[in-house]
N, C-alpha and C positions, 0 to 999 in steps of 0.2 A: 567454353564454360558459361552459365549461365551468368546473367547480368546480377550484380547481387543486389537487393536492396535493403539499406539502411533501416535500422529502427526508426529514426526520423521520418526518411521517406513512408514506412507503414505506417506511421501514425499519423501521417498530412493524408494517406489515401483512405483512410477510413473513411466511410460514409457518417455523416453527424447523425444521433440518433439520438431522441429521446429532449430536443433541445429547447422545449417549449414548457419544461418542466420548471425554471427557475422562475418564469412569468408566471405559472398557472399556481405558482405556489407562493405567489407576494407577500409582502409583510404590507401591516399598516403603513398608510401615507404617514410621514414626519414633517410637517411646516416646520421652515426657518424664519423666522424676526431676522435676521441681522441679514439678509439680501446678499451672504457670501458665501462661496462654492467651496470648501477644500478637497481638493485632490490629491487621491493616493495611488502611487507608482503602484503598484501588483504585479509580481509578476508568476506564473508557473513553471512547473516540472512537464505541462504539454508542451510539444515541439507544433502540432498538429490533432488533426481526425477531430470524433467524438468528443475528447477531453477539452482540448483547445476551445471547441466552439462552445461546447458548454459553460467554462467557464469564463469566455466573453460571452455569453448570451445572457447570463448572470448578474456579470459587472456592469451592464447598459442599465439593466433594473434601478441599479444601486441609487441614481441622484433624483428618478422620479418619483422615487420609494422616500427619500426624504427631503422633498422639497427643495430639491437643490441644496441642499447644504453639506453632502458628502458625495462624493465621485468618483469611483475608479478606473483607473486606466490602465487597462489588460497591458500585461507581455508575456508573450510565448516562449519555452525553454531559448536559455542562450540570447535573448533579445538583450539583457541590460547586461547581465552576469552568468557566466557557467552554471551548472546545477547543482554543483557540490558547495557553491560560493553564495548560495541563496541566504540563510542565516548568517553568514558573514554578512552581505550586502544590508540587509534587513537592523542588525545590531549596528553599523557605520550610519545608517541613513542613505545608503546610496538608494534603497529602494524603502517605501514605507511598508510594504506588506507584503508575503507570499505566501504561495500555495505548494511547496515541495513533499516530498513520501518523507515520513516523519524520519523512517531512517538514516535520512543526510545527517539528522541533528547529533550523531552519536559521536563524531570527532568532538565535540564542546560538551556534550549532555550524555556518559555515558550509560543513564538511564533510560534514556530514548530506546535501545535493545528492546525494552521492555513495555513500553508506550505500542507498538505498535506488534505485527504478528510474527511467533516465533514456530518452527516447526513444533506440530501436533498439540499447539496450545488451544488459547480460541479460538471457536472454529465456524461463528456467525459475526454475520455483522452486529447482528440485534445484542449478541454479548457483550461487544466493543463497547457498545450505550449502557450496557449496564456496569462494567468495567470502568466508563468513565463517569455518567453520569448518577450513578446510582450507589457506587461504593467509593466514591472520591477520586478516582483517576483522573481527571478533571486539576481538580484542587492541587496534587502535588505537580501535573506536568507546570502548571502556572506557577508555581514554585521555583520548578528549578529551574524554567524559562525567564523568568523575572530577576533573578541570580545573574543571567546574560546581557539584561537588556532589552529584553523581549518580553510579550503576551502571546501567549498558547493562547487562542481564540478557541479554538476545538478542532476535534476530528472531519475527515470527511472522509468516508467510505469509497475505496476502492474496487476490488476484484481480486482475483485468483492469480496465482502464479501456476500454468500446469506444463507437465513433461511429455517430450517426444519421443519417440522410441524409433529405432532401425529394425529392434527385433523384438516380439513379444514377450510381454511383461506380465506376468501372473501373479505372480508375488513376489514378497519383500527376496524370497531366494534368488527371482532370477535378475537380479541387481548384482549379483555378485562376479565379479573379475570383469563388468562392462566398464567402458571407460565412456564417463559422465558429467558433461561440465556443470558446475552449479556455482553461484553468486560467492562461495565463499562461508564464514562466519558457524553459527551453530547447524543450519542445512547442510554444509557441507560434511559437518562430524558428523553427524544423524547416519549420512549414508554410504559415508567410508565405515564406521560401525559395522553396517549392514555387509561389506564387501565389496562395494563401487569403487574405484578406480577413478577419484575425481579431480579436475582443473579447474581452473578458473579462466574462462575466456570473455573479454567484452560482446556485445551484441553482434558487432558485427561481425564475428570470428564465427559466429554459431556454422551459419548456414555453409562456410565453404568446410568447415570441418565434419560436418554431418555428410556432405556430399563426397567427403574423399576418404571416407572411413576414417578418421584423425580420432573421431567419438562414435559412440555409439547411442547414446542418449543424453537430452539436451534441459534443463529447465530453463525457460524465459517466461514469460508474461501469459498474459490471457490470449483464448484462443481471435479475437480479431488481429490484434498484432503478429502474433506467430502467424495465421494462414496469408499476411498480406508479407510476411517475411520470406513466402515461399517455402514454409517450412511440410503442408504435404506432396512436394515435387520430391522430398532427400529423407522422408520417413514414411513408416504405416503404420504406427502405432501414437496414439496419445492413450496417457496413461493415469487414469484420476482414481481417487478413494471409491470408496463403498456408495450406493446410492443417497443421495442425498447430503455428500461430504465434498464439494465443491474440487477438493485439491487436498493429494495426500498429505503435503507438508505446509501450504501457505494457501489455505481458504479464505485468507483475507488480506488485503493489504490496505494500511491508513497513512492519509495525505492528511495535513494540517492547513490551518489559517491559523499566520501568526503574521504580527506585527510591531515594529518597534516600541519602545516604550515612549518616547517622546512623541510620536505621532499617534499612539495611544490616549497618553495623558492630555491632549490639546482635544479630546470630543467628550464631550457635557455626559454626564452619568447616564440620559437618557440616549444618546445615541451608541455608547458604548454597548450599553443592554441592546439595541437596534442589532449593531454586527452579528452580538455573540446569536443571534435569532438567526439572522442571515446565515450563519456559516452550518445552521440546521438546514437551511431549506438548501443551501447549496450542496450539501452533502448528498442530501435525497432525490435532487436532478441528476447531480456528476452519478452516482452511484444508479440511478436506473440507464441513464444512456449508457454508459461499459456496458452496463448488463446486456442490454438490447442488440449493441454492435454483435456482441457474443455469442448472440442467440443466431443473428444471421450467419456468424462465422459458422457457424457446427453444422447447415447445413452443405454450405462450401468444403469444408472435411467430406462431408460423409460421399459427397458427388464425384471427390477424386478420390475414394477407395482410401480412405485412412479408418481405421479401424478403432473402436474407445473400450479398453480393457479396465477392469475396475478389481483394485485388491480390496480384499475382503477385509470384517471387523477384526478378524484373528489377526490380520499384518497390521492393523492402526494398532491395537495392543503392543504386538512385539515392539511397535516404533516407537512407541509412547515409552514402556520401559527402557529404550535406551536412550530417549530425548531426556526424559528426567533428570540424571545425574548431569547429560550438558547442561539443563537450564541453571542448573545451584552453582558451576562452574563458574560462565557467565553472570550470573546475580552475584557472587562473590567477589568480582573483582571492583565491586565498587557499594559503599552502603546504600546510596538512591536507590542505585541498580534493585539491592537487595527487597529495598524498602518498596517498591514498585510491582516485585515480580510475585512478593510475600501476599499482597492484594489477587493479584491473576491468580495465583498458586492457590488460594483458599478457596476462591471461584470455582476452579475448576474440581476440587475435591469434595466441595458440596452435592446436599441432595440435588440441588438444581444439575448440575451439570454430568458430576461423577468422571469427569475424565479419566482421572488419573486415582488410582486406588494406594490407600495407604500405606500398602506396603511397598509401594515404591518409595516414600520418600525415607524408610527407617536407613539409618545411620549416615542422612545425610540432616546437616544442617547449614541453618542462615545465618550470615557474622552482618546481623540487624545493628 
């Protein structure tokens, strides 16, 4: 049997890409008067690769950016605390700040659902900015983050989650009776809906279930991760939207910068404004190096014969009307939630976007 390797392990052996991007994109110098350094634990949801270095290549920036008077001190997934313990450690003080997928926040913030990408919702990054920075998304995550103990700094731009296939995937039809691991939560209904037959396995179940027919189709992460998981030695198929639609169900995913509030409240109004600029420019390094790795993975696919099948706008349609009524499910079970999703939800039914057409939403409503 083949040796298997860990998500860990793929994410340490990623080549660093793109890592020059948090320097080429400085903020203004900050002088300190008072000749004193504070330092903030950090830590992330990278184990390793691209992510990891990026976001130490970052944190170096941070004290000569303000004249020694602010500091960070990178730690990689699991260095101080687990990764589901990240907002826990952050609200305690055991860590002053982190950078985890906003998702972990949902056990304390069950609006976080909504904060970050749901299937067939938004489906750019650039929408995320207008989501958050443009119609308030911003203003309530700090809300109900500050409710915790916590500052929502902001988003940072992620990647794609896409799917593997044993056997070719044409459309939303030929989903049906395959048996498909997926993360769980509203992705999972979306395409048990559909007909899939789906589990819930951790990362590293993927690849020996893929190799012993256990499954037949796999969603985990973007393609650098999957081809360093070995994932085209136990499939031939990756299976992505329509051109130009990243990932049938999760074209996006969003990491945050958040930090407690007492370590928050101890930096002078002008370095506070300093962060929240920082966690722009750290977005748009982290967010092109994934990209970059990505770009190298796809030709490593195509070299070992895995094959990239694209369903059409007709299958985003049928998904979309059945993601719908999940998402009011979901937003239901909590008013934030509601109040949160009511913002995405108008977005996406605008002239700007048109996602989702109105007759989808008739005889559903929101307990606002």
């Amino acid at each position: 049997m083949k040796k298997l390797t860990t998500r860990r392990d793929a994410l340490r052996g990623i080549a660093g890409a793109g890592v020059a991007g948090a320097a080429t994109l400085a903020a203004p110098h900050i002088a300190t008067a008072q000749g004193q350094t504070t330092t903030w634990k950090i830590q992330t949801s990278w184990p390793g690769g691209a992510g990891l270095q990026i976001f130490k290549d970052w944190c170096a920036t941070i004290v000569e950016k303000t004249g020694g008077e602010l500091a960070f001190q990178p730690f990689g997934a699991n260095d101080v605390v687990g990764d589901f313990q990240l907002y826990d450690a952050v609200k305690n003080g055991v860590l002053d700040a982190v950078n985890p997928f906003t998702i972990y926040a949902q056990g304390i913030i069950p609006a976080a659902t909504f904060l970050t990408s749901i299937p067939l919702g938004l489906r750019n990054p650039h929408e995320f900015d207008v989501f958050y920075y443009g119609l308030g998304g911003i203003d309530i995550a700090r809300e109900l983050y500050e409710k915790q103990g916590m500052k929502f700094v902001g988003p940072v731009h992620h990647g794609p989650n896409i799917i593997h296939s044993k056997v070719p995937i044409r459309s939303i039809d030929d989903f049906r009776g395959r048996k498909m691991r997926l993360p769980g939560g509203m992705v999972a209904e979306v395409f048990t809906e559909i007909g899939a037959e789906t589990t819930v396995l951790p990362g590293s179940e993927i690849f020996p279930a893929l190799e012993k027919g256990t499954i037949d189709v796999a969603d985990y992460v973007g393609p650098a991760v999957n081809y360093a998981l070995g994932f085209s030695q136990v499939t031939d198929y990756i299976v992505m939207g329509p051109p130009g639609f990243m990932s049938l169900y999760q074209p996006v995913d969003i990491m945050d910068i958040t930090v407690g509030m007492d370590a928050w409240n101890k930096l002078s109004p002008q370095m506070q404004q300093f962060v929240e600029m920082e966690t722009h420019v750290y977005s748009d390094a982290h967010h092109a190096a994934i990209q970059k790795a990505d770009q190298d993975a796809w030709a490593k696919f195509e070299a070992d014969g895995t094959e990239v099948t694209r369903l059409t706008q007709d299958d985003v349609e049928l998904m979309t009307e059945i993601a719908v009524p999940i998402w009011f499910n979901y937003a239901n079970r909590d008013a934030d939630s509601a109040r949160v999703f009511k913002m995405q939800l108008d977005y996406m039914m605008s002239g700007s976007l048109g996602y989702v057409d109105p007759s989808l939403t008739e005889g559903l409503e929101l307990k606002l």
